[in-house]
Structure formats: structure tokens, C-alpha cells
C-alpha positions in Angstrom: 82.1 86.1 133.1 82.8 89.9 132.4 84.0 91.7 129.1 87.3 91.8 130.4 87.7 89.0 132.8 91.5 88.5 134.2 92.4 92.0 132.3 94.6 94.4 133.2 94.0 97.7 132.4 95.4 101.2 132.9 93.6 104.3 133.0 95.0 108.0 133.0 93.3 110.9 134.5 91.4 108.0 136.7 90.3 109.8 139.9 87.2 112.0 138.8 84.6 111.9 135.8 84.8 109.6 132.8 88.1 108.1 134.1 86.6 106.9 137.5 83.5 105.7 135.8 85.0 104.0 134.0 87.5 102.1 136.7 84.3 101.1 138.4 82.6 99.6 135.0 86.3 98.0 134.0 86.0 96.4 138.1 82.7 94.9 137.7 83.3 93.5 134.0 86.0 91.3 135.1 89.3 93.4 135.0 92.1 94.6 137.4 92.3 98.2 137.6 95.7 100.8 137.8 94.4 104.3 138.3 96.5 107.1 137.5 96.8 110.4 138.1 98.3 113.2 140.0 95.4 113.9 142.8 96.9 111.4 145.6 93.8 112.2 147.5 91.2 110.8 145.1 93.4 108.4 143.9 93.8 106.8 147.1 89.9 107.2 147.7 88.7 105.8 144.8 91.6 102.5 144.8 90.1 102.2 149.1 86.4 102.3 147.0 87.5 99.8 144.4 89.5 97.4 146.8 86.1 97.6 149.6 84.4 95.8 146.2 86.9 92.7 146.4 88.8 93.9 143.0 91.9 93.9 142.4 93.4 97.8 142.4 96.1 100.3 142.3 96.7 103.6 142.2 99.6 105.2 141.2 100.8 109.1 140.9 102.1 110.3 138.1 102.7 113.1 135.6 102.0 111.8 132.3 104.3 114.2 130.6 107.4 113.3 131.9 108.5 110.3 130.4 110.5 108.9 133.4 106.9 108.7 135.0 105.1 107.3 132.6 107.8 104.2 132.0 107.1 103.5 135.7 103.1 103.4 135.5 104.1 100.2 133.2 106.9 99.3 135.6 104.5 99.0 138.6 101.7 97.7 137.0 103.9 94.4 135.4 105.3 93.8 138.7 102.0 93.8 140.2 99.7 92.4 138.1 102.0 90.5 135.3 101.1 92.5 132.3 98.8 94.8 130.6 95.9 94.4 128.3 94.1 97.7 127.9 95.3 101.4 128.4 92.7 104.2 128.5 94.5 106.9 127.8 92.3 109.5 129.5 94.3 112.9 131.0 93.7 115.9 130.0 93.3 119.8 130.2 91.2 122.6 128.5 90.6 125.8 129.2 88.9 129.1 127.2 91.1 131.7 126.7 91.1 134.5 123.3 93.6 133.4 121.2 95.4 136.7 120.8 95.5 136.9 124.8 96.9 133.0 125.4 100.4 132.9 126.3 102.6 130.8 124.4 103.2 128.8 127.6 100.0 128.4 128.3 99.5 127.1 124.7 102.4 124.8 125.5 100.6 122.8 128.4 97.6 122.3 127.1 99.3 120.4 123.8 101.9 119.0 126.3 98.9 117.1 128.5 96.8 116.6 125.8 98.6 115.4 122.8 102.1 114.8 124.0 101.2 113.3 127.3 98.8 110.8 125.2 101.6 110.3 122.7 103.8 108.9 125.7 101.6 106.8 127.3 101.0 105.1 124.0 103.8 104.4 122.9 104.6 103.0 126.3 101.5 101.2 125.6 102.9 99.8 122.6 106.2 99.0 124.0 104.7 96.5 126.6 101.9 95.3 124.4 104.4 93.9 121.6 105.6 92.0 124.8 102.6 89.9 125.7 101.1 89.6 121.9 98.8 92.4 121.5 96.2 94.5 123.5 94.0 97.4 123.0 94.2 101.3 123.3 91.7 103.9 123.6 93.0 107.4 123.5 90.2 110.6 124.4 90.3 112.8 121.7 86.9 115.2 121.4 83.9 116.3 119.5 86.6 119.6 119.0 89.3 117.1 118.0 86.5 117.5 114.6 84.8 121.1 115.2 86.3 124.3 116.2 85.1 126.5 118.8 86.3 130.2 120.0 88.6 130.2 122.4 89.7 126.9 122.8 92.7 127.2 119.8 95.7 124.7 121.9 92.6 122.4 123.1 91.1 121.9 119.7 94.7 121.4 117.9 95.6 119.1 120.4 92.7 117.1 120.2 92.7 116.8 116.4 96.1 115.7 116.7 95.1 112.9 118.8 92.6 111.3 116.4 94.9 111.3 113.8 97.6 109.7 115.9 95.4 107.3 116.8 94.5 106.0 113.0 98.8 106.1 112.3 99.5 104.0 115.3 96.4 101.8 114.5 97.7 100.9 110.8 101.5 101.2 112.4 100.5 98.1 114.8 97.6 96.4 113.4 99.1 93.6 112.1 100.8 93.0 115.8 97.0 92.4 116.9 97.4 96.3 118.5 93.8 98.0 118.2 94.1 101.4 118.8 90.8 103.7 119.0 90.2 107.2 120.2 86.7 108.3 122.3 85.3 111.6 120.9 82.8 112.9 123.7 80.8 115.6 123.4 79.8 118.3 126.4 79.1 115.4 129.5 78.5 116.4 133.0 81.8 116.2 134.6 83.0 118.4 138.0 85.3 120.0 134.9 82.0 122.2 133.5 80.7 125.1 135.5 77.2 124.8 136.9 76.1 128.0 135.2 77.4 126.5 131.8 75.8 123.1 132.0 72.5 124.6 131.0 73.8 126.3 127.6 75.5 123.6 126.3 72.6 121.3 126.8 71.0 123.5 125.2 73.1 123.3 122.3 73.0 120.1 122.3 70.5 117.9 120.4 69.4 115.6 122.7 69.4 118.7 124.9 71.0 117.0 127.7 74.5 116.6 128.7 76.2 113.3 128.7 76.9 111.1 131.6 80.1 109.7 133.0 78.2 106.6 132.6 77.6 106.4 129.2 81.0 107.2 128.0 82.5 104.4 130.4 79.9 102.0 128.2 81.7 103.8 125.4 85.3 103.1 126.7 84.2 98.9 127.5 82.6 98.9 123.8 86.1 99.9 122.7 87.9 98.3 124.8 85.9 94.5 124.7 86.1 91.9 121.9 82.5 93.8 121.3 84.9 96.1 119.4 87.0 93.3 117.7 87.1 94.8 114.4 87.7 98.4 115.2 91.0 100.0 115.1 92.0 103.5 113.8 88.2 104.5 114.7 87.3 107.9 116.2 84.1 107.0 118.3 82.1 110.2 118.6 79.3 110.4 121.9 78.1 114.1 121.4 74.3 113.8 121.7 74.6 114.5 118.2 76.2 118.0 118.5 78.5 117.3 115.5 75.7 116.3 113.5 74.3 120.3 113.1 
């Protein structure tokens, strides 16, 4: 029997990277699986490759900012698979950009995907989860939700905001068996890093590597499985020990 056996769970920002990895990982542990995001075309691909497996998926398009669409990620998944046990709370944007030559729009989307956005799907979480008796949250925060770094001034206020979201809603909804967590990863090798980077930042790194999708999905089930049972509030970094320095 998997991790998360008869489980329904809902991941954001689903069809590329640490979100699909994780999808697949969540499939063969047991679960039943609502990908979101706004790329119909992966979306569609990857619930056609989760389906072909004999698992029970869905995807669904949606803009996680508007909070008309994020009530109906919940809406759709209850009516098709009853309820909802975990939420992986995964989109997300970033970019580099001087501070003194970002645009105060610009500023604006990146803290209304990465903090906002994750702000609504929680609470949407929540809303459902005080339903059914409890459930589990993992919100991705970042390594630069604890460091700074140039150039990266709405990404790395965003971020900080989430962990520190996630330890008020964990103590808000502890005690209605709620565990809320946040996954802090480091620089991992995602289509979202340029190929001429990728060699830098390993560099920078520690372990001098870059991380895998892989390992942060193992990250995601940790937090997400009873393996985690007494974590909540927690800010789980997987940085190849670049925080360390």
C-alpha cells in the first residue's frame, strides 16, 4: 500500500518540473491526482500520461490568482473525486530584473503569483479541509524566501512571505488536525533555468550539482505522508546546502 493510498491531492503549477514529478510520485504512492495549471497542452499531456498508468487523474486550467478560479479547482475536484486530502501549492514566477529598473507592475505579478496566488489556494485549502476533518498543505516557498540575491527584490519578498504564512496558518489550524508546511528548494534543474546558467549555480552550490525534480517530489511525499506526522509550520530547505555558506 502507498504513502497516500485512496488520497486526493491537488497540485498547482503541475504540468512541468517539480510539480509534474511530483504528480507521477503522488500516482504511484497510492493517490488520485488534479493537476493544475494554465498550459492546456501539457496539462492534457501529462493527465493522457498519468491515466495510460491506470491512475486516477485530472487536469484542470486555471489562473490561481483569480479567486473565482481557484474556488472551482476545489469545485471540480469534490465532484469528481469526493474530497481533498493534500494540496501542493506549487505555481510560481521569478525573474531577474535591477531593482531600480523593475516596473511596479512587474513587481505586482510576481508577489500576485507567488504570494497572493498561494494565499488563495490555501485558504481554499482550508475551507474544504475543515469539511472532511483535516488534511495536509505544502506551500513552495525558496532557499531566497531565507537569503537575498541581486535582482530578484518581488521574488525574494514574496517568497519570505510565504514561509511565514505558512507557520501562521499552521498554528491558525493545527488543532483542526490542518498541517501546513512550506518546501524551500534550492537551484534544481528545471526547463525554468537557462542552460548557460546551470553550470554557475552548480557551481555555487555545495554539493556542486543542481537538484532534481526527483528529489524535491521525495521532498513534497515526506511532507505530505504520515512520514511527516509531526511537522507543521516547518520550512523544509533542499539547497545542496547553499544556505549553509
Amino acid at each position: 500500500m502507498g504513502k497516500l493510498q485512496d488520497q486526493v491531492a491537488i497540485i498547482t503549477g503541475g504540468v512541468s518540473g517539480i510539480g509534474a514529478e511530483t504528480a507521477r510520485l503522488f500516482i504511484s504512492e497510492g493517490a488520485k491526482v488534479v493537476v493544475v495549471d494554465l498550459n492546456e497542452d501539457k496539462g492534457k499531456a501529462l493527465e493522457k500520461e498519468l491515466q495510460a498508468l491506470h491512475a486516477e487523474a485530472l487536469f484542470i486550467k486555471a489562473d490561481i490568482t483569480s479567486e473565482e478560479e481557484v474556488a472551482n479547482i476545489f469545485k471540480q475536484t469534490v465532484e469528481t473525486f469526493g474530497k481533498v486530502d493534500v494540496v501542493f501549492n506549487n505555481a510560481g514566477i521569478g525573474a531577474i530584473q535591477s531593482t531600480h529598473d523593475l516596473d511596479y507592475a512587474d513587481w505586482r505579478k510576481t508577489v500576485n503569483v507567488d504570494l497572493d496566488g498561494v494565499f488563495l489556494v490555501a485558504r481554499e485549502s482550508i475551507r474544504e479541509m475543515l469539511k472532511t476533518g483535516g488534511g495536509t498543505i505544502i506551500n513552495t516557498a525558496s532557499m531566497y524566501g531565507w537569503v537575498g540575491s541581486p535582482g530578484s527584490a518581488a521574488y525574494n519578498a514574496a517568497k519570505g512571505g510565504v514561509i511565514n504564512l505558512t507557520r501562521s496558518l499552521a498554528l491558525e489550524y493545527a488543532e483542526q488536525n490542518i498541517r501546513i508546511n512550506a518546501l524551500c528548494p534550492g537551484y534544481i534543474d528545471t526547463p525554468i533555468i537557462p542552460e548557460e546558467s546551470k553550470q554557475v549555480l552548480a557551481e555555487s552550490t555545495p554539493l556542486k550539482r543542481l537538484g532534481t525534480s526527483e528529489e524535491m517530489a521525495k521532498a513534497v511525499l515526506f511532507l505530505a505522508s504520515d512520514d511527516s506526522s509531526f511537522m507543521t509550520g516547518n520550512s523544509l530547505t533542499v539547497d545542496g546546502g547553499y544556505t549553509a555558506q
